[in-house]
N, C-alpha and C positions, 0 to 999 in steps of 0.2 A: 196661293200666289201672294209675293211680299211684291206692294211700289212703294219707291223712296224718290221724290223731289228733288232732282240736282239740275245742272245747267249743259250744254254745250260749250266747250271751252277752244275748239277748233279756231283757224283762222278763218273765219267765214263772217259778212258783217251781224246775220240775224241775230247770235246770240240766242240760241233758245232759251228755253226751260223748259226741264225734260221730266216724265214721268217714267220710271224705268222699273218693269217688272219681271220680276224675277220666278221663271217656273217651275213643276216640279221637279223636271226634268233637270233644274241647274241651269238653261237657256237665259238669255235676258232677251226682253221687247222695248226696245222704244219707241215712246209714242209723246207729241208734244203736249204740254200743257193746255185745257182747253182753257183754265183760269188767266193766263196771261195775255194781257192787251196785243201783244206781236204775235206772240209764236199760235194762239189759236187753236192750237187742238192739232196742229198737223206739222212733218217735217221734210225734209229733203228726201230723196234715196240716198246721200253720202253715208246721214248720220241713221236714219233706220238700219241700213246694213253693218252698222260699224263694229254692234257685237263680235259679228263671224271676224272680223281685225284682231281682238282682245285674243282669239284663241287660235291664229293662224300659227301652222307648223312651222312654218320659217322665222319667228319671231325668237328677237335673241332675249333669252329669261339669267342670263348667266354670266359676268365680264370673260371678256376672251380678249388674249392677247396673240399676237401675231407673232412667230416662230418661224425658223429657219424651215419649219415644217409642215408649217402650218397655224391653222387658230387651235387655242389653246386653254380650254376654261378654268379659269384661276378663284378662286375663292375672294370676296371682299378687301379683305384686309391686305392682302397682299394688291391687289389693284391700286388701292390709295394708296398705299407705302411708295409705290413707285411713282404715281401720280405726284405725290411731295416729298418724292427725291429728284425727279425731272425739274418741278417746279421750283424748288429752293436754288438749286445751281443754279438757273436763268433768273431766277430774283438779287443771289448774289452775284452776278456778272453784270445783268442791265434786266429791271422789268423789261424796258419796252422791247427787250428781247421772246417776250411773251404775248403770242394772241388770242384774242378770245371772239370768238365769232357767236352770233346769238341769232337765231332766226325767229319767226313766231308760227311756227309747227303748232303750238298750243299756247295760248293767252291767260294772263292773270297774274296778280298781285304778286304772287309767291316765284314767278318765271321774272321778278327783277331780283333776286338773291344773288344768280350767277355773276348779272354786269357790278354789282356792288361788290362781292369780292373780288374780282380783278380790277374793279376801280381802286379799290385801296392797294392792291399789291401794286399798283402803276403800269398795269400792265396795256399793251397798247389792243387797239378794237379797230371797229371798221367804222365809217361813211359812207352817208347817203342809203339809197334804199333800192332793193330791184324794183318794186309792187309800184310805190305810191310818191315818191318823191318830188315830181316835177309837178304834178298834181298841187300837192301841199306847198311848194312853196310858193307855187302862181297864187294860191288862197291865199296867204301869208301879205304876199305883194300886193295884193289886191285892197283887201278887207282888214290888213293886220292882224289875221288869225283865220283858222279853218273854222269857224264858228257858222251853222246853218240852220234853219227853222228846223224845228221838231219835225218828225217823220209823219204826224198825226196831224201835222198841221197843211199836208196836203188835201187835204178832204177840202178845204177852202180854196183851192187854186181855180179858175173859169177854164184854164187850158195847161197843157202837161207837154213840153217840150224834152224827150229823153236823147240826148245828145249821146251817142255813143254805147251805152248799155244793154247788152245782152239780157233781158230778162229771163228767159229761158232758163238761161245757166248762174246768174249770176249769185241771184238771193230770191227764195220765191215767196217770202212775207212780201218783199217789196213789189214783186210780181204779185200776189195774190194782190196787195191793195189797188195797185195800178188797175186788176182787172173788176175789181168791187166799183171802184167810181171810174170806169168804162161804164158799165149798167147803168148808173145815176147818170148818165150823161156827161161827164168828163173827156171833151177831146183831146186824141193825144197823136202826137208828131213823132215822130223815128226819125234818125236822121247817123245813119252808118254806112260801112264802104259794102256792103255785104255780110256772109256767114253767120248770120246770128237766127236764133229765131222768134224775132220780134213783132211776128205777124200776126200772133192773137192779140196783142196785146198794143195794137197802132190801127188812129183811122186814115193816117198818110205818110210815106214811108220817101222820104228824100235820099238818094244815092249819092256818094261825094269818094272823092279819090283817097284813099290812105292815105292821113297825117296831114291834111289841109283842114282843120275844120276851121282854123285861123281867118281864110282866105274866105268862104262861106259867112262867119258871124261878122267880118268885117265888111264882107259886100250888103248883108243886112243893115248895118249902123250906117252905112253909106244912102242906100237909100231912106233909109227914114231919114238922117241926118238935112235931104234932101226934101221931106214932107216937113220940117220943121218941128219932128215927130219927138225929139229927143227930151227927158222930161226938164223941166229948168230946174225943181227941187233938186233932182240927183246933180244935176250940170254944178250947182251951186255947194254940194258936200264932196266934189271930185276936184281933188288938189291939180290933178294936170289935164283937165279936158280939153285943151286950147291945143294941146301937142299931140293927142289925139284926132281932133277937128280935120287940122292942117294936115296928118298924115291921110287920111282919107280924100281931102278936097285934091291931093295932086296925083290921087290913084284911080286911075279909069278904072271903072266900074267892071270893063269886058276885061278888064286882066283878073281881076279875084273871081271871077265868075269861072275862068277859065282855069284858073290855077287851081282851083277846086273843083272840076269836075263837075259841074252842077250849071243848069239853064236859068235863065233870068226868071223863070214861072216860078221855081220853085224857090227863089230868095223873095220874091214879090209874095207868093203866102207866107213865107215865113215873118215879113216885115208887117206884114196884115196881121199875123198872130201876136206879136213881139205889142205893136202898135196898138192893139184894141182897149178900151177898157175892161177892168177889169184882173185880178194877179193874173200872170203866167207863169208857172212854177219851172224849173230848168234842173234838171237830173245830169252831171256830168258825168261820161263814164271814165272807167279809169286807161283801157285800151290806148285814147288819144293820145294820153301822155305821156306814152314808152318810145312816140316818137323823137327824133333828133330835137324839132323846135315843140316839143310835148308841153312845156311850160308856158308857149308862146300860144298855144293852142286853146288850152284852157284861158288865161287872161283874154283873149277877145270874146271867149261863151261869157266868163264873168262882166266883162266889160258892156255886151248887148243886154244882158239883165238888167245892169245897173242904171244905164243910162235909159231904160226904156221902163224904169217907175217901178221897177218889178223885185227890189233888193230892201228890204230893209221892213216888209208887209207882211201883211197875214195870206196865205196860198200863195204868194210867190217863191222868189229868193233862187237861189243855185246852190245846188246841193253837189259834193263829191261823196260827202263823208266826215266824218267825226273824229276824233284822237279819243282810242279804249280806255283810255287812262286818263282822259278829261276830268273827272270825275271823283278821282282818287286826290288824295295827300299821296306824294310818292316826293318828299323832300325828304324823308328817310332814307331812301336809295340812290339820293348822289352824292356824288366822290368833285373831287375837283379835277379839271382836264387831262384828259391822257397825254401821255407823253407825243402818243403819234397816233395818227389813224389812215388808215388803208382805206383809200375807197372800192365798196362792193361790188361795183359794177368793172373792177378792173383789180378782180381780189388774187389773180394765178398771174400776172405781171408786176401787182404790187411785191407780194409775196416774193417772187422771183430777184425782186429789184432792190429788196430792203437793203441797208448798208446802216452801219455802225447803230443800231446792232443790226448782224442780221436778225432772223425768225428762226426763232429754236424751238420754241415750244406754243403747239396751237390745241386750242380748247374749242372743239364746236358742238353747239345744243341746239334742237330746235332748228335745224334748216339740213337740209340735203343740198350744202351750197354745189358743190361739184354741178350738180344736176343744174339745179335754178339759173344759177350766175353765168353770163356771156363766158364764151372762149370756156369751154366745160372741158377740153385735153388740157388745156393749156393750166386752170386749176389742180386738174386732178395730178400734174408734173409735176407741180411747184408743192404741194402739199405733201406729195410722197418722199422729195426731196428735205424737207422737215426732220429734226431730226428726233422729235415724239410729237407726235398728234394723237390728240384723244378725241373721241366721238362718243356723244350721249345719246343713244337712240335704241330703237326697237325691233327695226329688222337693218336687213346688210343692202342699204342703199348705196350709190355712189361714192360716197363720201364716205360713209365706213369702212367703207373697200381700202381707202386710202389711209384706216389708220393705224397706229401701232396697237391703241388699246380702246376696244369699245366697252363703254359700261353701258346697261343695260337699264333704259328708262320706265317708267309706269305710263301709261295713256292716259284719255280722258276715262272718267268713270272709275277711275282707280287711284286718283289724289285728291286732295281737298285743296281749291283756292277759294279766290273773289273775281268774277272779273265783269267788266264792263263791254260794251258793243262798240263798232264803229259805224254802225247805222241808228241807233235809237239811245236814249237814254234809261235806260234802264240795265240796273247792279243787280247781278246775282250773285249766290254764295251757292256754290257746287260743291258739295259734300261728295267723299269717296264711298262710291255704293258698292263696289268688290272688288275682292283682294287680288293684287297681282300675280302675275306667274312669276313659278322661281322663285329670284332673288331678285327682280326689277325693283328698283327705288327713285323715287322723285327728285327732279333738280335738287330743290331746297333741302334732302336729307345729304345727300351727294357733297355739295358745297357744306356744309357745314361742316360734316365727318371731314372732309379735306381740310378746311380751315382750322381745324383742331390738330391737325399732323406737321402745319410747318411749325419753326423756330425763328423766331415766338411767334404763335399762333396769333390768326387773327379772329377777332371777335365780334360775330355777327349777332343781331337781333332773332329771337326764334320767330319760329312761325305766326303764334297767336299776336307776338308782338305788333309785326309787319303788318298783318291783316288788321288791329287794328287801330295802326295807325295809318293806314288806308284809307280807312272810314272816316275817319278826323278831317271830316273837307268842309267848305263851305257848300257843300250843293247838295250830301250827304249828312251826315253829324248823326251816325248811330253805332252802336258798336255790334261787335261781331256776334256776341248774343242775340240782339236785335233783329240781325241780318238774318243769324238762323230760324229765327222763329216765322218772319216772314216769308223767306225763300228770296226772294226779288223786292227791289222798291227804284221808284223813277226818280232820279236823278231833278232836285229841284232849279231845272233852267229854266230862265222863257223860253216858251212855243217859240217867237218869232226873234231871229238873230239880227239884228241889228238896228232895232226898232229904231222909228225918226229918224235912218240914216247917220247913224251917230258908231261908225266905226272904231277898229282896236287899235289904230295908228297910233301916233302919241298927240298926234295934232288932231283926232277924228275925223279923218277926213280920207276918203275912197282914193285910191288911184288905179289908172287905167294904162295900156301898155302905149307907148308911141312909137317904137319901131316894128315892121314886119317883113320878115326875113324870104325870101325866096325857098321854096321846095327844093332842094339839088335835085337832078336826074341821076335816075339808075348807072353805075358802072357798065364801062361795055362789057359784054358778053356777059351780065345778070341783069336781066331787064324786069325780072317778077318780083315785084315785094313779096318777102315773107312774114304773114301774120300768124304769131301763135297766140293763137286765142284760146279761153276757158273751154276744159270739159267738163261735161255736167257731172261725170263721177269721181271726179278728182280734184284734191285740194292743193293747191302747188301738187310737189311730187315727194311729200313725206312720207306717203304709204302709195303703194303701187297703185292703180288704177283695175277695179277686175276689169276692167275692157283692155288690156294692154293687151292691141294687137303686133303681131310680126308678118310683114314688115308695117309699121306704122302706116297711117292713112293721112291723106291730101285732100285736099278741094281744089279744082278750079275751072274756070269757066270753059265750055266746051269749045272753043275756041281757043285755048291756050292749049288743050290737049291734043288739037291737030295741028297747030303751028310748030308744035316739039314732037310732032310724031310719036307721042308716047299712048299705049295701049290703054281704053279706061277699064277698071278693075285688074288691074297686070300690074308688074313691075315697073319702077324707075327710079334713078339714080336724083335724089334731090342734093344739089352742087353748088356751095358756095365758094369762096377764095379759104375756106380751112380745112375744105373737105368734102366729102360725099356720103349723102345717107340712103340708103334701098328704101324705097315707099311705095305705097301702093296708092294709086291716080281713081279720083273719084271725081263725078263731075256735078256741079252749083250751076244752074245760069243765071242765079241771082249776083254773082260775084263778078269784079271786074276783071278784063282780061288780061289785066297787068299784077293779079294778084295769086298766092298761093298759101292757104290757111292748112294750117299744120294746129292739133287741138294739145297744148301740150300738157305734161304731168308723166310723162313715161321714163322709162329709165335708160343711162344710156346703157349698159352692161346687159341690156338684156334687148337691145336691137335698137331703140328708140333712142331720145333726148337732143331734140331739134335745137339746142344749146350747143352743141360742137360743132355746127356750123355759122354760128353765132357771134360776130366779131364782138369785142369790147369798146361800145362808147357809150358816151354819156349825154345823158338831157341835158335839156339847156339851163335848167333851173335844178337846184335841189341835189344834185349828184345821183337821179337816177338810172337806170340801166336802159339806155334804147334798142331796144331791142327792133324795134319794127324800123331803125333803119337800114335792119341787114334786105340785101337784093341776093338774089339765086338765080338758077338756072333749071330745067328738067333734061335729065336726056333719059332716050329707051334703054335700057337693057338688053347689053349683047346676049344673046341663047344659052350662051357655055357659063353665062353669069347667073341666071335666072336659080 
């Protein structure tokens, strides 16, 4: 048996470091590192099973082009020839005739090669984010940066506020430690609309309506505002708390209490926890901010942190998340502004709608956008409509479906990068432990062979380069030698992000939100919000889910399932204003009866993908994709349908 030390490079925040061994058989095992401070010796089920992925039969090892007759496997060089004969014509008519779409399927230093060559060809890209956008810029507006305490630095906290996070599914380092200082005695709050399973891991579990958590943290800051509770240090670094103040003093308390779904008992402990001496650490999830006012959601959880002592301390703070690339020098891989950009949350209308130039030619890596991105017919029309689209990937997802030519990418475990977390600080260097099937080749060989085929070629930095000038950071400062010798090293930040209240504004100084928006109600005749939350074996939907059931599975409250007469374990038609999906009805009574949780990562071509009936808007911050303000409908299944 051979093990060799590499890293997990998926889009997931833990970031492992993985020990990968190899048996006689030719099988691999993965097993985590027991030497590193996070990953501890143990992993998910995603990435234990992910070997049997590396060797799946459907998996494309070979470029295939698409024919009047079919797909068609074309040997390398003939792939690129046409790849930069496509490309050269839309470079001499208009780049921004050219798109290049980039998902993060897989993370690291070397997955920025692609955006730097179409930066410099001028070619145009997307905006905003589906995942995390509204998220990051309420941090941004907040604090002047996403910057949050170390991940280790919750061991210090008196009490654990987890606003919105799934631990279950989400990350299970950050579940595991959540459950270690449970035992030590670490209280911890829950506070979500239902569907998760956050029941080992909470000693009190508050209920609140989808996409109000706004209405809840501000009914909190209201009543303490009221005990005189608010701290003056923080009052004193927050540029507009006066505009805050005043919106709360003319807002009855029984309107946010209501607008949120939640009873005056349970803002009264929360204002008790908020309130006590002591840190109170505050876990944001990312779920809240897919709604409409998703941005507005997060600023008042940062806003009741901040003002209640708890922002800028050791065990406190509020946490969403980190930027993977924090960490790096990556002023190597910018280009100066695209000519245009498409936002993603609205990428099969943008597309559809472009004008002078149109979209000629699109390049996507690293995402199954079809799948992911709202209004998923409405992409998948406007891309087909294209007149070459290329797809980098591995098996025939969605969005390969839609393209002229797919080349054929390597996975994790099968290339060498760098890359960084968006939960902890700590850099690894993942070494390629075995060799691909085929003829699959990595982003950064792909671009570069292409870069060498147009007239005049453009001239990228190699690999060894990139990586390391990577490392060339102030937080970092070792070279790629360095890195390998180690495997991993932590990223030299402080534990605590914002010490003394001394924010990344330009003036340091916090600001907090002063308007709060009303919840819309449901459209008539779709009165259920539709939540599509994390499943535990799937990552977005770059690789199929082995749970991909047909017809896909529901949640909802057993009372939602006799108001719609729909059968539980049976058939039913789940109905938005773009369509109708076959689902199979399961029933929560943890969940509320205005809601319907759909788990998503499936594909649509193959029965699934709760994105085709998923209108295209956008959060209020950030240009992310709101997904959770789509509303639906259930009905039963006529007989001759079933």
């Amino acid at each position: 048996m051979r093990t060799r030390l590499t890293a997990c490079t998926q889009d997931c925040p833990d970031t492992c470091s993985l020990l990968v061994e190899q048996n006689e058989d030719g099988s691999l095992t993965l097993r985590g590192n027991p030497d590193h401070p996070i990953t501890k010796g143990f992993l998910c089920s995603r990435i234990r099973n992910f070997p049997k992925r590396l060797g799946r039969h459907d998996r494309i090892v070979r470029p295939l082009l698409r024919t009047p007759s079919g797909w068609t496997s074309i040997p390398w060089d003939e792939a690129l020839d046409r790849c930069a004969e496509k490309l050269q014509a839309a470079r001499r008519d208009d780049p921004a005739s050219i798109l290049h779409i980039q998902g993060a399927g897989a993370r690291g230093i070397l997955k920025q090669i692609p955006p730097l060559f179409f930066g410099l060809l001028g070619a145009s890209t997307t905006e905003g984010a589906l995942c995390d956008a509204a998220g990051i810029a309420a941090f941004e507006a907040d604090f002047g940066s996403l910057d949050c305490n170390a991940l280790e630095d919750l061991q210090h906290a008196r009490r654990l506020v987890n606003w919105g996070r799934d631990l279950s599914r989400s990350s299970v380092h950050l579940a595991a430690l959540v459950r270690s200082l449970r035992r030590q005695g670490l209280p911890v709050v829950s506070i979500s609309p239902g569907g998760d399973g956050n029941g080992p891991y909470t000693d009190h579990a508050i209920g609140i309506r989808p996409g109000t958590d706004r209405f809840l943290a501000a009914a909190v800051l209201k009543i303490l505002l009221h005990r005189s509770a608010w701290s003056q240090p923080a009052m004193e670094r927050t540029a507009n708390v006066e505009a805050l103040r005043d919106l709360l003093a003319r807002t009855p308390l029984e309107h946010l209490l209501q607008a949120g779904g939640v009873c005056l008992d349970d803002a009264v402990f929360l204002a008790d926890w908020y309130g006590a001496p002591g840190p109170t650490a505050t876990l944001v999830g990312w779920g809240l901010q897919r709604h409409p006012w998703g941005g507005e959601n997060v600023r008042f959880i940062n806003a009741l942190a901040l003002l209640t002592g708890n922002v800028g301390v050791a065990g406190g703070g509020s946490r969403f998340g980190i930027l993977s690339l924090r960490n790096f020098n990556t002023a190597w891989a910018r280009t100066g502004p695209p000519p245009r950009t498409l936002p993603i949350w609205a990428l099969g209308r943008a597309i559809q709608e472009a004008k002078d130039p149109p979209i000629r030619f699109v390049w996507i890596n690293g995402s199954n956008v079809v799948n992911q991105a709202p209004d998923s017919r409405r992409t998948q029309a406007a891309l087909q409509a294209v007149d070459f689209v290329v797809v980098v990937d591995a098996f025939m997802t969605d969005t390969a479906r839609c393209a002229d030519l797919i080349l054929p990418s390597t996975l994790m475990l099968e290339q060498e990068d760098v890359v960084g977390s968006f939960l902890h600080d700590y850099v690894h260097y993942a070494p390629a432990v075995v060799c691909p099937p085929g003829s699959a080749r990595d982003d950064a060989s792909i671009i570069h062979a292409l870069a060498q085929r147009l007239d005049p070629p453009l001239i990228l930095p190699d690999r060894q380069e990139c990586l390391n000038q990577a490392l060339s950071s102030p937080w970092l400062q070792l070279s790629l030698e360095e890195l390998r010798k180690r495997a991993f090293v932590r990223a030299a930040r402080p534990r605590v992000a914002h010490e003394g209240m001394h924010f990344d504004h330009q003036d340091g100084l916090a600001r907090v939100p002063s308007i709060l928006h009303e919840e819309p109600p449901p459209p008539p005749h779709y009165p259920l919000r539709l939540l599509t939350l994390i499943r535990r074996s799937a990552t977005h939907s770059q690789i199929a889910p082995e749970d991909h059931r047909i017809p896909p599975r529901v949640w909802v409250h057993p009372d939602t399932a006799r108001a719609w007469n729909v059968s539980v374990h049976g058939p039913a038609w789940l109905v938005s204003p773009l369509g109708q999906l076959k689902v199979e009805v399961t029933l929560d009574a943890r969940l509320a009866p205005d809601v319907v949780v759909y788990r998503r990562g499936d594909w649509m071509h193959l029965g699934g993908g709760a994105n085709q009936l998923i209108a295209a808007t956008s959060t209020d911050m950030g240009g992310g994709a709101a997904y959770y303000a789509q509303c639906v409908r259930l009905e039963p299944l006529a007989p001759d349908s079933r």
